[in-house]
C-alpha positions in Angstrom: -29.2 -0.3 0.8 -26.3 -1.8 -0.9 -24.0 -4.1 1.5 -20.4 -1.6 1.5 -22.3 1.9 1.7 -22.8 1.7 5.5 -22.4 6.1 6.7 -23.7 4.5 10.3 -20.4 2.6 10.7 -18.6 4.9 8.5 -19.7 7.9 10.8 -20.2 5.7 14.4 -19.2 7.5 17.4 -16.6 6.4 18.8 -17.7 4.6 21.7 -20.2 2.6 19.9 -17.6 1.5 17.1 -15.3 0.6 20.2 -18.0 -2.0 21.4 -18.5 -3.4 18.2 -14.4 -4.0 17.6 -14.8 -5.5 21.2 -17.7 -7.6 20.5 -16.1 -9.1 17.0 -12.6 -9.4 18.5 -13.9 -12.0 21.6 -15.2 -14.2 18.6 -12.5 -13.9 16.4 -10.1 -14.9 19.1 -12.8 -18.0 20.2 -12.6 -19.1 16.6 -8.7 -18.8 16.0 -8.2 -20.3 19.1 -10.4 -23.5 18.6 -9.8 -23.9 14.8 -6.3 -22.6 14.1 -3.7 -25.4 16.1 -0.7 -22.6 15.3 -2.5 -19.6 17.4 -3.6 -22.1 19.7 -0.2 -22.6 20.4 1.1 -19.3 21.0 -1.7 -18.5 23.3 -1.3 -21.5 25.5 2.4 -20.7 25.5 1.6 -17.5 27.2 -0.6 -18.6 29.3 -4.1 -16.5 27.5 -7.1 -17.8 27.2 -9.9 -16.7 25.1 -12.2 -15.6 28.0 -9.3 -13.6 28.3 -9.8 -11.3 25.9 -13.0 -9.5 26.9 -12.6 -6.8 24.2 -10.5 -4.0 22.8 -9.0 -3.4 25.8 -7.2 -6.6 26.5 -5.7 -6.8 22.5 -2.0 -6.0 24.3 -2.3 -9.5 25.4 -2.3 -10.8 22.4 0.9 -12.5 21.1 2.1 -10.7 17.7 2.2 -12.3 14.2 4.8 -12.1 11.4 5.5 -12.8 8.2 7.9 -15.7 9.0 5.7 -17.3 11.1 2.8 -17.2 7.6 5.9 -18.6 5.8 6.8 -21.2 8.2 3.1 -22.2 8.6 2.5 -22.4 4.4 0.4 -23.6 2.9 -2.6 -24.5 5.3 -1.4 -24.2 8.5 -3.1 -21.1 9.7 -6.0 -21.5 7.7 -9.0 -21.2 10.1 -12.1 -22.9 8.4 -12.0 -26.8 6.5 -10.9 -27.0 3.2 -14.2 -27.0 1.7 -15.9 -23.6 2.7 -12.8 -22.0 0.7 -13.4 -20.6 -3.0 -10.4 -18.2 -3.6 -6.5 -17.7 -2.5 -4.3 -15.0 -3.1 -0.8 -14.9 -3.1 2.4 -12.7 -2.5 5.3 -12.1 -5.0 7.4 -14.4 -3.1 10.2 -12.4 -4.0 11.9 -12.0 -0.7 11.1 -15.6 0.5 8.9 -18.3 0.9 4.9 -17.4 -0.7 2.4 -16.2 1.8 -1.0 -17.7 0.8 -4.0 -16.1 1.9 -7.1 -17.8 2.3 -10.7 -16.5 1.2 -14.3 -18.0 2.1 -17.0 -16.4 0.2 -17.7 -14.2 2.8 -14.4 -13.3 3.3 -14.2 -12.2 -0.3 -17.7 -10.0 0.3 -16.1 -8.0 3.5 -13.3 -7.6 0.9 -14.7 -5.9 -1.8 -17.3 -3.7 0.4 -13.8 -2.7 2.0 -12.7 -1.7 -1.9 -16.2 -0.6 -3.0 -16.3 2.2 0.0 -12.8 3.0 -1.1 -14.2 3.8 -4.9 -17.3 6.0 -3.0 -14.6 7.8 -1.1 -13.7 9.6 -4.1 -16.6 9.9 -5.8 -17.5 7.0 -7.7 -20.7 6.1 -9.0 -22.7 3.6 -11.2 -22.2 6.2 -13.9 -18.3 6.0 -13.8 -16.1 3.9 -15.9 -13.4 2.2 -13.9 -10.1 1.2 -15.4 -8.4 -1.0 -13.1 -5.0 -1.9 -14.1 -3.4 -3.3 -11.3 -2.4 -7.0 -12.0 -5.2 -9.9 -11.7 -4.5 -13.2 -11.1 -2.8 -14.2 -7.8 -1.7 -10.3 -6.9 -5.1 -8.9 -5.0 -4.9 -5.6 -6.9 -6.6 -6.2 -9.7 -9.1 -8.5 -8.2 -10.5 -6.2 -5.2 -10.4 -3.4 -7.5 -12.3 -5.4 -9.6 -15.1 -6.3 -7.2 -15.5 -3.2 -5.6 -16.2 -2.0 -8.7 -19.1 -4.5 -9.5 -20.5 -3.5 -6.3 -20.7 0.2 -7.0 -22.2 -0.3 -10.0 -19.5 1.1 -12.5 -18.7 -0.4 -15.8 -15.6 -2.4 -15.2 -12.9 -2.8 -17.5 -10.7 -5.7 -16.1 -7.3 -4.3 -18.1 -4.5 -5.8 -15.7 -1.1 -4.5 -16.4 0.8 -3.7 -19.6 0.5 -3.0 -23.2 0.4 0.6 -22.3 -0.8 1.9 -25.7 -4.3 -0.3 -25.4 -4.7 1.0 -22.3 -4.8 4.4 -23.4 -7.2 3.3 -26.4 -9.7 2.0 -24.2 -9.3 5.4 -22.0 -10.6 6.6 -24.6 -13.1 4.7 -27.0 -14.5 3.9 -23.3 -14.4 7.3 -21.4 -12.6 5.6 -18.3 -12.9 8.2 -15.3 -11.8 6.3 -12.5 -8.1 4.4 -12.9 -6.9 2.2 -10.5 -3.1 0.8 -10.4 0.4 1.5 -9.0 1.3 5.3 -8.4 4.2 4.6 -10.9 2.1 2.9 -13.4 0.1 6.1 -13.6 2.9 8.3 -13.8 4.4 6.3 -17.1 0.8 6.7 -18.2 0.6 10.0 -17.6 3.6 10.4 -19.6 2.8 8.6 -22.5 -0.2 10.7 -22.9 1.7 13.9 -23.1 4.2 12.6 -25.3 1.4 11.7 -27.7 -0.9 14.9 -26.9 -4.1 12.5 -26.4 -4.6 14.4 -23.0 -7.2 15.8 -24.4 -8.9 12.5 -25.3 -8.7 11.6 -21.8 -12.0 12.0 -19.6 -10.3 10.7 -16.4 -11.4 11.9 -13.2 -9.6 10.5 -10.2 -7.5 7.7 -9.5 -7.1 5.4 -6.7 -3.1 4.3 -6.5 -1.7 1.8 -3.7 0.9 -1.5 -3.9 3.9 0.5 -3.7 5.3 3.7 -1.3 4.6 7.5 -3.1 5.2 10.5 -2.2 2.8 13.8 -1.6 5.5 15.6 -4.5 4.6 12.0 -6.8 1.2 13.1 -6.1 1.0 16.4 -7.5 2.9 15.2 -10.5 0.1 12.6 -11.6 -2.9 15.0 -10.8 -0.8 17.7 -13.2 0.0 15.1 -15.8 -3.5 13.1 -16.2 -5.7 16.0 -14.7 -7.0 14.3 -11.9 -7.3 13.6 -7.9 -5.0 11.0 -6.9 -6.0 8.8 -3.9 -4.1 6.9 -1.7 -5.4 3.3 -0.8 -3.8 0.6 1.4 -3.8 -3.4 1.8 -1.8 -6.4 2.6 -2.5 -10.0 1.1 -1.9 -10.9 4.3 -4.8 -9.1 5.9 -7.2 -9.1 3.0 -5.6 -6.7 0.0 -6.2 -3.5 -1.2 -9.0 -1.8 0.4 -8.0 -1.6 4.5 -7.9 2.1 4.5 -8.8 4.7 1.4 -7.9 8.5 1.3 -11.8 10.4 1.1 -11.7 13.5 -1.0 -9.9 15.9 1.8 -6.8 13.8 1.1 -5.7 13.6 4.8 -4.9 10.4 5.6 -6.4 7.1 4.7 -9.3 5.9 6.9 -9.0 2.5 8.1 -12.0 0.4 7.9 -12.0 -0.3 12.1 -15.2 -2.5 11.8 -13.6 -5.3 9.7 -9.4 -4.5 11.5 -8.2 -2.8 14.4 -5.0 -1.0 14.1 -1.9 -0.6 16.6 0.8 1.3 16.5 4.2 0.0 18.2 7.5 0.7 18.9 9.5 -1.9 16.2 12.1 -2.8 18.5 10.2 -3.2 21.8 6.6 -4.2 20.7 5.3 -1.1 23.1 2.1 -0.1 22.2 2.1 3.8 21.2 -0.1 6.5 21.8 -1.9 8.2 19.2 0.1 10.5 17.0 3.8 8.4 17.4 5.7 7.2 14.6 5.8 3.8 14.8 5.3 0.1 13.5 1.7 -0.7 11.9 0.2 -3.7 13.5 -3.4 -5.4 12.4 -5.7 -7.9 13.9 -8.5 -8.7 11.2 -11.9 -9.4 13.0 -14.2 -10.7 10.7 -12.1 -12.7 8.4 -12.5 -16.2 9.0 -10.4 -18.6 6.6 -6.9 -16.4 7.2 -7.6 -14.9 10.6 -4.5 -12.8 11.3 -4.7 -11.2 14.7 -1.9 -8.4 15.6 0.0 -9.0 12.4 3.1 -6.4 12.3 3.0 -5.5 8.5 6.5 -3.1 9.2 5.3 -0.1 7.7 5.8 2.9 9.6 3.1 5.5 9.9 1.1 7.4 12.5 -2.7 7.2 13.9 -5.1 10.0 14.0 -8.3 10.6 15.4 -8.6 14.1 14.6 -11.7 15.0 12.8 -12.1 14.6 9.0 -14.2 17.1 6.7 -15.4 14.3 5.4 -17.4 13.2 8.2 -16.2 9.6 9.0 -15.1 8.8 12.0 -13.2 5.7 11.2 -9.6 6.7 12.8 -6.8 8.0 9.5 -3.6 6.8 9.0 -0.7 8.7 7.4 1.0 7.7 4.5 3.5 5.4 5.7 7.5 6.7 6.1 8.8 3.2 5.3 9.3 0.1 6.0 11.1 -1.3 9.3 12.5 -4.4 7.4 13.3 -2.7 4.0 14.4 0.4 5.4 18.3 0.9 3.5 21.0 1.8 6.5 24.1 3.5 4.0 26.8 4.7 6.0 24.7 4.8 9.2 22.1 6.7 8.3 18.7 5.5 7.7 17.4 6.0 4.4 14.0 5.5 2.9 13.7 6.1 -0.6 11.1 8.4 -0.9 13.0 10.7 0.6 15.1 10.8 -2.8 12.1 10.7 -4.8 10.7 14.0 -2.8 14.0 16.1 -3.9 14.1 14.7 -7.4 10.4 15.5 -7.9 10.6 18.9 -6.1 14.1 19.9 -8.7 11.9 18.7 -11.8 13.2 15.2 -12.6 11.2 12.2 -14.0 9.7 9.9 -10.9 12.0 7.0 -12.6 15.4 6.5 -10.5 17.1 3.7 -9.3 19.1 3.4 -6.0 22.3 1.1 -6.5 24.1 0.4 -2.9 27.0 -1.5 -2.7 30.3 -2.5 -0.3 33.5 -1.9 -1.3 35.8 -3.5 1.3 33.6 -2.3 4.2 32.3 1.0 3.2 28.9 0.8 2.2 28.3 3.3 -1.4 25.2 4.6 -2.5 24.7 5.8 -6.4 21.3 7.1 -7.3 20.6 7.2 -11.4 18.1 9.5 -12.7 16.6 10.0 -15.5 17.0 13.3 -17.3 14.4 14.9 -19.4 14.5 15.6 -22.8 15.2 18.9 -22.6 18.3 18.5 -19.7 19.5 15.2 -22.5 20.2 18.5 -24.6 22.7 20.0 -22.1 26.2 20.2 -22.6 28.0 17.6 -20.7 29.4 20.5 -18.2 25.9 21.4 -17.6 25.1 17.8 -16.6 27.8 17.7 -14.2 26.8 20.8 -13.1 23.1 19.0 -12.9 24.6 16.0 -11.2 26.4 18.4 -8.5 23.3 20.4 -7.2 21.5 16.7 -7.2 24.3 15.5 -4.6 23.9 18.8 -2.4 20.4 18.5 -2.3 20.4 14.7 -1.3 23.0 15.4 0.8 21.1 17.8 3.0 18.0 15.7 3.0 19.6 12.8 4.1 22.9 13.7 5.9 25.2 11.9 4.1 26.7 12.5 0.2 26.2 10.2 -2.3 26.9 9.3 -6.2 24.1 10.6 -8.7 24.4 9.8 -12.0 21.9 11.4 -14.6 21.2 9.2 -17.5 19.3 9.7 -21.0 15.2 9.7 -21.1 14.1 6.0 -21.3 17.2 4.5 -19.7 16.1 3.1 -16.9 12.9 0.0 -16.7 9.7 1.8 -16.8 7.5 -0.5 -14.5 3.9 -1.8 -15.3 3.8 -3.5 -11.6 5.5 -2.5 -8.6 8.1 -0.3 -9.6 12.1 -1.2 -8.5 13.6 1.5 -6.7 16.9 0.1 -4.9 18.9 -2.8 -6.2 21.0 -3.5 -3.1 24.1 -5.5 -4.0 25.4 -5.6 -0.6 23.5 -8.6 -0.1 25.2 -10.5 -2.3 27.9 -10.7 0.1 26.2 -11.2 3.3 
């Protein structure tokens, strides 16, 4: 039996999958706490030892984790094995501060790509599929746990990282890819390349797995209507590992988090309460077999719920929802909390392009908010009354979504950045004044 197809944890009972989180926890928390001076630290400073934490129960305990304290302690000092046993890093963007660099022993990087291979089972993959995976390589983890979860299933790989669309589409074709693997907004310019050419046809593409960036259910339809597929939802943080620490399964009801490698919380953001089951509320994960980065109750700031509730598809591994946001990124205009998805939802649902752009501003100190949308080729044709007309409805229907009214500005097809990589939905100027 290969290493990441495992239905006895997959499908555990509950109480036996408890005692095995217990049982890995009380070692992870020995071996952070003698190898890892930083945790050390915060666990003396509140006055825990590790024969403290006897299992799940006693996690609350725990002091939390964030990502200033990985950027204050960069590069090595949270790494929790010497030097020597590790083969790999990956890396965050670094775009919103100082790089978080996340260590790897071999091991490690095994746990991680069973965590990505299961994903790929989830929705049907086998050694018979092609697998297109065109997230980026390199340091981004995308492309590389895509990658080796692939290897592990079996399928024929083809390591394509990002760009250069129209070879992408070639070796769709010439190779038959079935499975693609990238951002949700990667696959929806795809998707739309391939209309515009009318080489759907050519395309023998049967699901895709899409994570890195926030999508909506409406974004989802779109992509399975465009490429003729089933779009899966997958989740990661470099921080904890990478892509691969909860997968949709083929019902499409949440993603299942893989509970024998990381235990999930969910807490209030401004209190650090832990919640009950079915709360909105901050994501928090303590990794329990990862040795060279070992993260215990990391708050990642995405907002989301936990469910138990059983799944068709038979795990038992608990689901979480597609998260609602972010806590840190979350945009307050006027207010009013606003998560851009929310935008993208009534754009999609009134037929627009899933390609905008989010502009706030200050003027004095009143915040403003313009969103600019794409139009499609056939709305480039209306008159310009028509598109004000157009641009009206849009401010109604944003308006009653989010509460407050807004600028929308339709533009012409093509206008704004298509995005091989993460896609940039808000350019917040404010900041630039703060």
């Amino acid at each position: 039996m290969k290493n990441y197809y495992q239905p006895e944890i997959e499908t555990m009972p509950l109480e036996e999958l408890q005692a095995l989180q217990s049982e890995r926890l009380a070692a992870q928390v020995q071996h952070v706490y003698e190898n890892v001076p930083f945790y050390r630290g915060k666990m003396d400073a509140a006055g825990i030892k590790p024969e403290d934490i006897k299992g799940i129960e006693d996690l609350h305990k725990l002091p939390f984790i964030t990502k200033d304290d990985l950027r204050d302690q960069y590069p090595y000092g949270l790494l929790g094995v010497p030097l020597d046993q590790v083969v790999r890093i990956q890396s965050t963007s670094g775009t919103t501060g100082r790089r978080v660099v996340a260590f790897y022993t071999q091991d490690d990087i095994n746990v991680w790509e069973d965590c990505c291979a299961r994903a790929l089972v989830a929705v049907g993959a086998t050694k018979e599929d092609v697998c297109h995976v065109s997230y980026g390589y390199g340091l981004f983890t995308g492309g590389p746990g895509l990658n080796g979860g692939s290897h592990k299933v079996g399928c024929l790989t083809l390591p394509m990282s990002s760009g250069n669309t129209e070879r992408q589409i070639q070796f769709m074709e010439d190779l038959g890819s079935t499975i693609l693997c990238c951002t949700p907004s990667y696959a929806s310019y795809l998707g739309e390349t391939i209309t515009e050419q009318g080489r759907k046809d050519n395309i023998k593409l049967k699901a895709g797995i899409f994570g890195a960036e926030p999508w909506t259910e409406e974004m989802r339809r779109d992509i399975e209507k465009t490429l003729g597929i089933k779009a899966y939802d997958i989740y990661g943080l470099t921080e904890i590992s990478g892509p691969g620490v909860s997968f949709e399964c083929q019902a499409q009801a949440g993603m299942h988090i893989q509970e024998d490698h990381f235990i999930p919380e969910i807490i209030d953001p401004d209190t650090g309460e832990v919640l009950p089951e079915g709360e909105v509320g901050e994501l928090v994960f303590s990794c329990i077999t990862k040795k060279a980065f070992p993260l215990l109750r990391y708050r990642t700031r995405d907002l989301c719920i936990l469910t138990r509730e059983q799944c068709s598809c038979g795990r038992t591994h608990v689901r979480m929802m597609k998260p609602k946001g972010r806590s840190d990124d979350m945009l307050i205009v006027k207010g009013v909390n606003v998560f851009p998805s929310q935008i993208e939802t009534v754009l999609i649902n009134k037929g627009y392009p899933a390609n905008y752009l989010i502009i706030v501003d200050r003027v004095g100190t009143n915040d403003t908010m313009e969103v600019q949308v794409e139009m499609t080729a056939e709305m480039f044709s209306d008159s310009l009354k028509e598109v004000a007309a157009r641009e009206k409805e849009l401010v109604e229907a944003i308006k009653a979504m989010l509460g407050i009214k807004i600028k929308v500005k339709l533009v012409a097809p093509k206008t704004i950045a298509r995005s091989e990589g993460k896609a940039k939905r808000v350019d917040d100027r404010r900041k630039l004044y703060d």
